[in-house]
mmCIF file of the N, C-alpha and C atoms, coordinates in Angstrom:
data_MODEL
# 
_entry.id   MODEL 
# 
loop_
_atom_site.group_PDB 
_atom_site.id 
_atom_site.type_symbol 
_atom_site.label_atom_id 
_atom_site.label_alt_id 
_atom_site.label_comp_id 
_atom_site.label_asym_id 
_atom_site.label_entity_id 
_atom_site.label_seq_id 
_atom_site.pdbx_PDB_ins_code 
_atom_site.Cartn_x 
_atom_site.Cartn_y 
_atom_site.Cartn_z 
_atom_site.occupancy 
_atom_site.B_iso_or_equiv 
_atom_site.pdbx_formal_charge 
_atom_site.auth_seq_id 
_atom_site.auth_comp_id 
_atom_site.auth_asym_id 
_atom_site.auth_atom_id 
_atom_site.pdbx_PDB_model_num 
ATOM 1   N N  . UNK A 1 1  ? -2.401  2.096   -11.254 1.00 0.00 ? 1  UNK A N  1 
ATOM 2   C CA . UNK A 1 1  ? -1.528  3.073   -11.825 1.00 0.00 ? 1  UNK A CA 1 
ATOM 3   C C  . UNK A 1 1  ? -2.401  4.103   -12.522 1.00 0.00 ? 1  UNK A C  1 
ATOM 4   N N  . UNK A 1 2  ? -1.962  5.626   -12.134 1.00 0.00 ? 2  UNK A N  1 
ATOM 5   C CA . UNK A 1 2  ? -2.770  6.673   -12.713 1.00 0.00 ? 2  UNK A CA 1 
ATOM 6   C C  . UNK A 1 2  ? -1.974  7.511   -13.060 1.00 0.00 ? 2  UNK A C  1 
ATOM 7   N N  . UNK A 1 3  ? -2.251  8.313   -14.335 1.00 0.00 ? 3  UNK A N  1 
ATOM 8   C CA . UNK A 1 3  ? -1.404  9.863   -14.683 1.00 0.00 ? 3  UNK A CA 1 
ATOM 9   C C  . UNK A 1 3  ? -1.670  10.383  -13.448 1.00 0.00 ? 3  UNK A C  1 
ATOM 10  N N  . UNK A 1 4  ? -0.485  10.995  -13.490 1.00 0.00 ? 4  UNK A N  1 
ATOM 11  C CA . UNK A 1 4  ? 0.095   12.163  -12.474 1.00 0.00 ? 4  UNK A CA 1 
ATOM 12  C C  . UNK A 1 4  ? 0.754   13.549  -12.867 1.00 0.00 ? 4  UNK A C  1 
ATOM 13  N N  . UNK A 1 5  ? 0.483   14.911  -12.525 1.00 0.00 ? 5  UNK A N  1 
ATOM 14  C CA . UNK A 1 5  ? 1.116   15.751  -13.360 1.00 0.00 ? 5  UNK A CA 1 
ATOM 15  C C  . UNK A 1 5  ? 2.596   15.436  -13.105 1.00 0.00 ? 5  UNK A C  1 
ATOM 16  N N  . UNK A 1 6  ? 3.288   14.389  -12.376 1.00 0.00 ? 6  UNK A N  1 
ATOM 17  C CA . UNK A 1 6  ? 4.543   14.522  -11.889 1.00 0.00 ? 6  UNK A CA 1 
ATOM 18  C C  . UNK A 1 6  ? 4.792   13.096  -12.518 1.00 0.00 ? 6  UNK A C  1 
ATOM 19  N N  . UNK A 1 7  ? 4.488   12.372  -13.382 1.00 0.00 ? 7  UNK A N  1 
ATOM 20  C CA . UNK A 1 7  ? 4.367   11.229  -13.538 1.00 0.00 ? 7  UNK A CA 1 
ATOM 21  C C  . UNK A 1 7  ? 3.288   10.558  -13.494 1.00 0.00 ? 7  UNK A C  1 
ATOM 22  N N  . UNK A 1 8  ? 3.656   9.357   -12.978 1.00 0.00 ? 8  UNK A N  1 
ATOM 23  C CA . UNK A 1 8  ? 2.420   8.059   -12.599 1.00 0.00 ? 8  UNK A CA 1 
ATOM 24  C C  . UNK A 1 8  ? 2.097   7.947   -10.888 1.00 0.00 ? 8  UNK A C  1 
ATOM 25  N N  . UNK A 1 9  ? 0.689   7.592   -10.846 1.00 0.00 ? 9  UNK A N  1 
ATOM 26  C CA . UNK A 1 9  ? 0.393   7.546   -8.846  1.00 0.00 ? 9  UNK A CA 1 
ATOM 27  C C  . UNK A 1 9  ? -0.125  6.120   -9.127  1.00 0.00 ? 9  UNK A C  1 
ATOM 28  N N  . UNK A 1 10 ? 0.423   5.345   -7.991  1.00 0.00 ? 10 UNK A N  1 
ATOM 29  C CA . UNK A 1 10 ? 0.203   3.697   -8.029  1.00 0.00 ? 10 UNK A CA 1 
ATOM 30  C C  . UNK A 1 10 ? -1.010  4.495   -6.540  1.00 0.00 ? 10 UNK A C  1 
ATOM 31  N N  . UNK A 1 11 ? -2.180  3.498   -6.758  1.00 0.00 ? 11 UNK A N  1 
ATOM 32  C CA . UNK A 1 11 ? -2.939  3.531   -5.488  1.00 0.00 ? 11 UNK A CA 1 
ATOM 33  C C  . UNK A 1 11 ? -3.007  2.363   -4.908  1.00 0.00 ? 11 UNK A C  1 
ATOM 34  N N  . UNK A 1 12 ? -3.077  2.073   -3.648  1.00 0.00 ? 12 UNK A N  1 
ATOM 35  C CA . UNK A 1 12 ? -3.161  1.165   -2.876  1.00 0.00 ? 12 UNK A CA 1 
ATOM 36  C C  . UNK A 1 12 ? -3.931  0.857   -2.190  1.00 0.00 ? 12 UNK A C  1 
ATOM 37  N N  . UNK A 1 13 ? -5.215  -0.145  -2.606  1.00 0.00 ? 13 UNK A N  1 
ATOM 38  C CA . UNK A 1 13 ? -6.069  0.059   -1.416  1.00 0.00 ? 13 UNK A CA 1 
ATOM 39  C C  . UNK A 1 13 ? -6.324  -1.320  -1.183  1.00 0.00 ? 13 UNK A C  1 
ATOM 40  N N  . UNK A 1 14 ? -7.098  -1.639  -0.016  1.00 0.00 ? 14 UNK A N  1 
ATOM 41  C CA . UNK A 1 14 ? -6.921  -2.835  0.512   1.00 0.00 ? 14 UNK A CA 1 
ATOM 42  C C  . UNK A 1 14 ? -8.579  -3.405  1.255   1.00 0.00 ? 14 UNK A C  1 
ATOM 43  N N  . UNK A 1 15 ? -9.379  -4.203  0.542   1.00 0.00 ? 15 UNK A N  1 
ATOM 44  C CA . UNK A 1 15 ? -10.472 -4.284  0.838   1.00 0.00 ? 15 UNK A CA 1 
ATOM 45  C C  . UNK A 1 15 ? -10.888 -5.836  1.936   1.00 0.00 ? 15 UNK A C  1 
ATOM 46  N N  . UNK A 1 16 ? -11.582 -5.815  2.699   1.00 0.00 ? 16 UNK A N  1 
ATOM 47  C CA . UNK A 1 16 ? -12.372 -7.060  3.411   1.00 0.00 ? 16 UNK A CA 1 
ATOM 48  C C  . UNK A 1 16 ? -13.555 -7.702  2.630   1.00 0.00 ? 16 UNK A C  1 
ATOM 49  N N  . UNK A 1 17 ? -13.322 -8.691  1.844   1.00 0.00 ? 17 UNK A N  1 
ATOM 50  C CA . UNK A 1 17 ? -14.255 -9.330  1.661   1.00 0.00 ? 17 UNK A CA 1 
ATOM 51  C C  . UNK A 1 17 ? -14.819 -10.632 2.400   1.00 0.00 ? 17 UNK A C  1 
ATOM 52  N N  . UNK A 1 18 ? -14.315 -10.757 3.615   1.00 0.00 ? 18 UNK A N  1 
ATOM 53  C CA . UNK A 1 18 ? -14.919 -11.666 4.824   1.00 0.00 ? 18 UNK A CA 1 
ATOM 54  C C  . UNK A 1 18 ? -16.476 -11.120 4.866   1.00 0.00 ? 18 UNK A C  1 
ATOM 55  N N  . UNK A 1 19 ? -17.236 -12.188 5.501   1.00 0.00 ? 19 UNK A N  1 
ATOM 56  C CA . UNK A 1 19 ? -18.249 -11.707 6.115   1.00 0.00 ? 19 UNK A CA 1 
ATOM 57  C C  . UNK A 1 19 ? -18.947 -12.349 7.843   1.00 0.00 ? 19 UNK A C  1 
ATOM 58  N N  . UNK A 1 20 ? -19.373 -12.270 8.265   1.00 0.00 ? 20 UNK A N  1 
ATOM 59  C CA . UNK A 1 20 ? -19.704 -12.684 9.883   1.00 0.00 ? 20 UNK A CA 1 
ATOM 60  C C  . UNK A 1 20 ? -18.712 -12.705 10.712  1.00 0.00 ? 20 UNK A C  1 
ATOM 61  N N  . UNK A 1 21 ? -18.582 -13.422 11.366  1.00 0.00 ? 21 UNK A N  1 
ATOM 62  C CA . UNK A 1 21 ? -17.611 -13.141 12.630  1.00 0.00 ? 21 UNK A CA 1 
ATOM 63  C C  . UNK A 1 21 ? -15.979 -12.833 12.179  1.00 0.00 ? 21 UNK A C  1 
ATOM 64  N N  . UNK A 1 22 ? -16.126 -13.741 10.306  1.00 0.00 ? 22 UNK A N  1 
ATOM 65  C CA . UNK A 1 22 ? -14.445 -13.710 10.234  1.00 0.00 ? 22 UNK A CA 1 
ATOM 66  C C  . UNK A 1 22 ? -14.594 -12.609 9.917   1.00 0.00 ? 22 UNK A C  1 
ATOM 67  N N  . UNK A 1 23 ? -15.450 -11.118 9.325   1.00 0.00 ? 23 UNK A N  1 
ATOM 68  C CA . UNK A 1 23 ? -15.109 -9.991  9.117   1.00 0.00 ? 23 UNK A CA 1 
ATOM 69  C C  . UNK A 1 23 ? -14.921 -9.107  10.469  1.00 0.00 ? 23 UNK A C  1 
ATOM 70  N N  . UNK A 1 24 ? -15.358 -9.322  11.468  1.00 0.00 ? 24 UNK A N  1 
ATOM 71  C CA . UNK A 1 24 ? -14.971 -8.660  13.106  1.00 0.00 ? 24 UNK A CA 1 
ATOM 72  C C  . UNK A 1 24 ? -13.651 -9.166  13.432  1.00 0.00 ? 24 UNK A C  1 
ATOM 73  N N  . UNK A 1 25 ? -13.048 -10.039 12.675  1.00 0.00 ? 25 UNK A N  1 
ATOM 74  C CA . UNK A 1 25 ? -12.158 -10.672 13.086  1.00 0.00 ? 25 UNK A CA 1 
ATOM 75  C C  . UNK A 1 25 ? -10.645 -10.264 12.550  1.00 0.00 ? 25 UNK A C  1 
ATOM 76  N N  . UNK A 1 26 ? -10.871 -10.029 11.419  1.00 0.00 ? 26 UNK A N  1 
ATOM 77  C CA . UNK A 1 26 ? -9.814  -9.975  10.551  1.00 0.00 ? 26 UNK A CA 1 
ATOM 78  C C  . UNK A 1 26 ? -8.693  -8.201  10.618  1.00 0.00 ? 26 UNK A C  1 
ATOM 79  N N  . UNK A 1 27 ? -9.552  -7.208  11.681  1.00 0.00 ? 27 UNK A N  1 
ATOM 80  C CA . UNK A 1 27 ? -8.478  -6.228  11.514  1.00 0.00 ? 27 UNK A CA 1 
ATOM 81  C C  . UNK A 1 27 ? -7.735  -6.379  12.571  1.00 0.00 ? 27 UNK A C  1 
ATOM 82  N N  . UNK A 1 28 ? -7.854  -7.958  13.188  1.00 0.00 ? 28 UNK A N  1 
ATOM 83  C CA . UNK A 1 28 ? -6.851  -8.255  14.760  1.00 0.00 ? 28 UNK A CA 1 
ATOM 84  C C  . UNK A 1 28 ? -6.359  -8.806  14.186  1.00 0.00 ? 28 UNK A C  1 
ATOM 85  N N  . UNK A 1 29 ? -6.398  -9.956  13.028  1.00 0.00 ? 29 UNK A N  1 
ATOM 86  C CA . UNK A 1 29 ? -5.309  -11.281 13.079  1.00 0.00 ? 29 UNK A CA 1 
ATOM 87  C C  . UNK A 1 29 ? -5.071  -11.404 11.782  1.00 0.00 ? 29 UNK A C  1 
ATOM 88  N N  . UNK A 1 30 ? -5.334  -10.230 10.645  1.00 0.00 ? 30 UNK A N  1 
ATOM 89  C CA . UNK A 1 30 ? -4.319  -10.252 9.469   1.00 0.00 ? 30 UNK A CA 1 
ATOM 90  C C  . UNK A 1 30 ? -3.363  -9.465  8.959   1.00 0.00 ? 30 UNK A C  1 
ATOM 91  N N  . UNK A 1 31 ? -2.392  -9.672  8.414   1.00 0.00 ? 31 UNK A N  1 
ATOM 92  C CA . UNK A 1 31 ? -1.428  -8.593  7.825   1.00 0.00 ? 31 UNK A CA 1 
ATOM 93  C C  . UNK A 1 31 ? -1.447  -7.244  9.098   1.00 0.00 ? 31 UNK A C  1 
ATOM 94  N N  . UNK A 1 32 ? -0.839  -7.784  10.052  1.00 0.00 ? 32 UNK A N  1 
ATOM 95  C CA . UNK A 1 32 ? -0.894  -6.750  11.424  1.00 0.00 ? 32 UNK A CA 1 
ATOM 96  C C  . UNK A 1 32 ? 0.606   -5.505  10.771  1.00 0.00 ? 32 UNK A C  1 
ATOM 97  N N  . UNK A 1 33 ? 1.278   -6.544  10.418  1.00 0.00 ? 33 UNK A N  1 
ATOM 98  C CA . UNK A 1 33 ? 2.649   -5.513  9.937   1.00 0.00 ? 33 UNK A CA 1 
ATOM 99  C C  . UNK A 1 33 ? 2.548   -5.325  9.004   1.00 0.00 ? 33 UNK A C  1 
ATOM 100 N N  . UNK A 1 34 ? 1.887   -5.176  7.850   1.00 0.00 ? 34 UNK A N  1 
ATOM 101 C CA . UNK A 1 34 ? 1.417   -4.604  6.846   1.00 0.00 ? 34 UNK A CA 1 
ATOM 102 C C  . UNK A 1 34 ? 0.751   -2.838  7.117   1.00 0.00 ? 34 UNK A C  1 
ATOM 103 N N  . UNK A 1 35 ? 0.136   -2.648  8.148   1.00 0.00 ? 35 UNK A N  1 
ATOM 104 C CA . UNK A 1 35 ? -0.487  -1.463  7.582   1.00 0.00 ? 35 UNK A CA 1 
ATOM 105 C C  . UNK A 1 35 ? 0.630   -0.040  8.586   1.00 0.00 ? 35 UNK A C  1 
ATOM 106 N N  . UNK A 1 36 ? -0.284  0.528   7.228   1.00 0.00 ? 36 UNK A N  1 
ATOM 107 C CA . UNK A 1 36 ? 0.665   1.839   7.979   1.00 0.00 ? 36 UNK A CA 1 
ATOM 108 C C  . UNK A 1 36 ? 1.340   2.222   6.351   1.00 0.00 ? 36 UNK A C  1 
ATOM 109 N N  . UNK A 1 37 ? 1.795   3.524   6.636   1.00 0.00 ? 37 UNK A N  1 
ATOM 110 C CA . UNK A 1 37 ? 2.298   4.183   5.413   1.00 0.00 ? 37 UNK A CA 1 
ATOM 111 C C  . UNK A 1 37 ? 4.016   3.209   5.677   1.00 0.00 ? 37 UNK A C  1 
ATOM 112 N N  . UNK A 1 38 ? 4.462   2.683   6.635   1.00 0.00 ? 38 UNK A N  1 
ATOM 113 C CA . UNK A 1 38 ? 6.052   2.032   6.601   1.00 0.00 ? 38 UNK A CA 1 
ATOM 114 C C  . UNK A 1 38 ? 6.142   1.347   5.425   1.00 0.00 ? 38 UNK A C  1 
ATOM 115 N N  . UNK A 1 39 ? 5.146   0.101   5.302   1.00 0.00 ? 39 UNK A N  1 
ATOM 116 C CA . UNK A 1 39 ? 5.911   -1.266  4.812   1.00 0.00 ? 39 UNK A CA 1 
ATOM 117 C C  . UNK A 1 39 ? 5.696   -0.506  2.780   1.00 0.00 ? 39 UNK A C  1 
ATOM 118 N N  . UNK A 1 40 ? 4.412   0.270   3.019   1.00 0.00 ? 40 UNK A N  1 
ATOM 119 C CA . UNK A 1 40 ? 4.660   1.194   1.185   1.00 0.00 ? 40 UNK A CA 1 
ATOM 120 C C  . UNK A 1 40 ? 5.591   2.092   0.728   1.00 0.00 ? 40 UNK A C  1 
ATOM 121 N N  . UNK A 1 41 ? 6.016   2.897   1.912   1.00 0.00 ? 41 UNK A N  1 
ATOM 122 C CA . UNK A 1 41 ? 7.267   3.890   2.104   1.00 0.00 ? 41 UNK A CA 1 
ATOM 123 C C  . UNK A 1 41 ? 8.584   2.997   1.580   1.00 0.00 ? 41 UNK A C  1 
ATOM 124 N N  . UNK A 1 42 ? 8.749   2.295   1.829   1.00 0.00 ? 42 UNK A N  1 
ATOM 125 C CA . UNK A 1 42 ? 9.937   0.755   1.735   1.00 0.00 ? 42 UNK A CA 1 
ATOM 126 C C  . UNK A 1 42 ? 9.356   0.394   0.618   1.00 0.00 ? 42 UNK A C  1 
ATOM 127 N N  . UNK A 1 43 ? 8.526   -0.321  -0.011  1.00 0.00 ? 43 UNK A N  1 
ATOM 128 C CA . UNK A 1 43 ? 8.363   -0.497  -1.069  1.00 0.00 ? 43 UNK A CA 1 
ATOM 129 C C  . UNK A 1 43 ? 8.647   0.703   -2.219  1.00 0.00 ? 43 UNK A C  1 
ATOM 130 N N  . UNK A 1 44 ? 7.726   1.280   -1.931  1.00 0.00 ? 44 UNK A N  1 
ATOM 131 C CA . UNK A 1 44 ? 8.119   2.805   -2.946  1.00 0.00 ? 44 UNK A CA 1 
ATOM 132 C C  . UNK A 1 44 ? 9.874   3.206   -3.195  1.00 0.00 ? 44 UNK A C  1 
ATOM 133 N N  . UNK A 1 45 ? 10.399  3.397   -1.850  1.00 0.00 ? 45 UNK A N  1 
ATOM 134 C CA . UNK A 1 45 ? 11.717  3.515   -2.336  1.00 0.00 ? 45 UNK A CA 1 
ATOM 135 C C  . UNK A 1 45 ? 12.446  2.203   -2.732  1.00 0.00 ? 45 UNK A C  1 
ATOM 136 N N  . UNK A 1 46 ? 12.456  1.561   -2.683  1.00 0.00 ? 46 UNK A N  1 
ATOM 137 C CA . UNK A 1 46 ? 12.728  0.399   -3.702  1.00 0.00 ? 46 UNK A CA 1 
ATOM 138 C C  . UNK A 1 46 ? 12.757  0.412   -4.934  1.00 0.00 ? 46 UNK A C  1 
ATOM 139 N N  . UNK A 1 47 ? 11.709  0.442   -5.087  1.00 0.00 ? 47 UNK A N  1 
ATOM 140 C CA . UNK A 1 47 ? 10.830  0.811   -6.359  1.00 0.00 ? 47 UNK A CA 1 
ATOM 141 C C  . UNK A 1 47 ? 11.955  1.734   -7.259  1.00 0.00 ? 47 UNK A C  1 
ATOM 142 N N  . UNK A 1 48 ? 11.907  2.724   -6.633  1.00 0.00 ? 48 UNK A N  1 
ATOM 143 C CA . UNK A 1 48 ? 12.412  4.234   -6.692  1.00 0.00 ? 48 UNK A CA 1 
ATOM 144 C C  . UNK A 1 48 ? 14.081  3.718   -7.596  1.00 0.00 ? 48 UNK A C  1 
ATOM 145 N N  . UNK A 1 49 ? 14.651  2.803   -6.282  1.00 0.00 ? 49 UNK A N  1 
ATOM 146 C CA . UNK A 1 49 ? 16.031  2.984   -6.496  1.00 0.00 ? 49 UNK A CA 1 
ATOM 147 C C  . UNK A 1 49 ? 16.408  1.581   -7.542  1.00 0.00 ? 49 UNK A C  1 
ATOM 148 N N  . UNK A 1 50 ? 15.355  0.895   -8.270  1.00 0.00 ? 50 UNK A N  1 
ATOM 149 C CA . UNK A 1 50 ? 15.736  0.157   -8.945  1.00 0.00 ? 50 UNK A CA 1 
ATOM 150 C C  . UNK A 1 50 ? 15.361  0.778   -10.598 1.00 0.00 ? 50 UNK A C  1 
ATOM 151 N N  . UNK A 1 51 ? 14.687  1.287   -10.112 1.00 0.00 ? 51 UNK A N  1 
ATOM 152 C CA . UNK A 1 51 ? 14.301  2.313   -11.824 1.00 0.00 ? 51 UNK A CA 1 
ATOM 153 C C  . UNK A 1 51 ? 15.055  3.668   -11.885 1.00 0.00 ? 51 UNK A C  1 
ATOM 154 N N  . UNK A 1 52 ? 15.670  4.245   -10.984 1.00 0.00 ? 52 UNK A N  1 
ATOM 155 C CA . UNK A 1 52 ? 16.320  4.874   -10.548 1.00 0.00 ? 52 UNK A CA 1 
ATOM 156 C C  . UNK A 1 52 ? 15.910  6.032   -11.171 1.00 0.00 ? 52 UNK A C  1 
ATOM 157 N N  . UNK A 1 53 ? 14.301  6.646   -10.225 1.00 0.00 ? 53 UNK A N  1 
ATOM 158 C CA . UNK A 1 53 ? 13.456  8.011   -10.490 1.00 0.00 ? 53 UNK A CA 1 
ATOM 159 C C  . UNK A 1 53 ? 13.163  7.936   -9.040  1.00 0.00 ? 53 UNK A C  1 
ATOM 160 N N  . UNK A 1 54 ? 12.531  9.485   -8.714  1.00 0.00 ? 54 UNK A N  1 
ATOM 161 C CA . UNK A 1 54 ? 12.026  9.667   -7.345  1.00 0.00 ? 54 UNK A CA 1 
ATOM 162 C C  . UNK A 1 54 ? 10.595  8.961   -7.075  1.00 0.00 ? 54 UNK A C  1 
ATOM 163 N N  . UNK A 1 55 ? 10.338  8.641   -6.176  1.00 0.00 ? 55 UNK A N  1 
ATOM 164 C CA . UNK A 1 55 ? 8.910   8.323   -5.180  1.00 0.00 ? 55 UNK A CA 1 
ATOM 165 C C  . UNK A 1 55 ? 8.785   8.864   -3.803  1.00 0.00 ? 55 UNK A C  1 
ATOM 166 N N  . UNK A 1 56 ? 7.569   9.102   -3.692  1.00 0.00 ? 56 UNK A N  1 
ATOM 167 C CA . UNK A 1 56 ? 6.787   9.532   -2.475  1.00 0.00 ? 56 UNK A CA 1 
ATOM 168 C C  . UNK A 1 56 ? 5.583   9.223   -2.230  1.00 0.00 ? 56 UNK A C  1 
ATOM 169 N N  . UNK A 1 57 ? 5.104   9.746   -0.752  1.00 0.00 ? 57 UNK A N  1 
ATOM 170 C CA . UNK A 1 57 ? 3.610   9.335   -0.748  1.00 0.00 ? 57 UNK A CA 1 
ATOM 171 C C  . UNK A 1 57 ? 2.944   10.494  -0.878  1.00 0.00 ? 57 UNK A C  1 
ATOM 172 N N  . UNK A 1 58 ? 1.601   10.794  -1.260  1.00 0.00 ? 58 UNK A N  1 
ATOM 173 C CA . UNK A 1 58 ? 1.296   12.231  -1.340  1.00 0.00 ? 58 UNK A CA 1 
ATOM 174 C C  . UNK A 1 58 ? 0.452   12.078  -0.436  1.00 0.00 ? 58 UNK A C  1 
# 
């Protein structure tokens, strides 16, 4: 969570700490439906409509 001139910006980032074969391995066989701006877009408005303020992605 960071100031925002519009509010607060949640960042999201998502790191590999595997190493050897399970790190070649892991952008085939984890969290496959996880990435992508969808499954944060859905979260965010969630978010949004239970505190009931706007969200977006910038």
């Amino acid at each position: 969570m960071h100031e925002h001139a519009a509010g607060a910006r949640v960042v999201y980032r998502v790191f590999t700490v595997a190493t050897g074969l399970g790190a070649w391995l892991v952008p085939f066989t984890v969290a496959r439906g996880h990435r992508g701006p969808g499954p944060l877009r859905a979260l965010l408005a969630e978010l949004g409509e239970r505190l009931g303020c706007r969200t977006e992605l910038l």
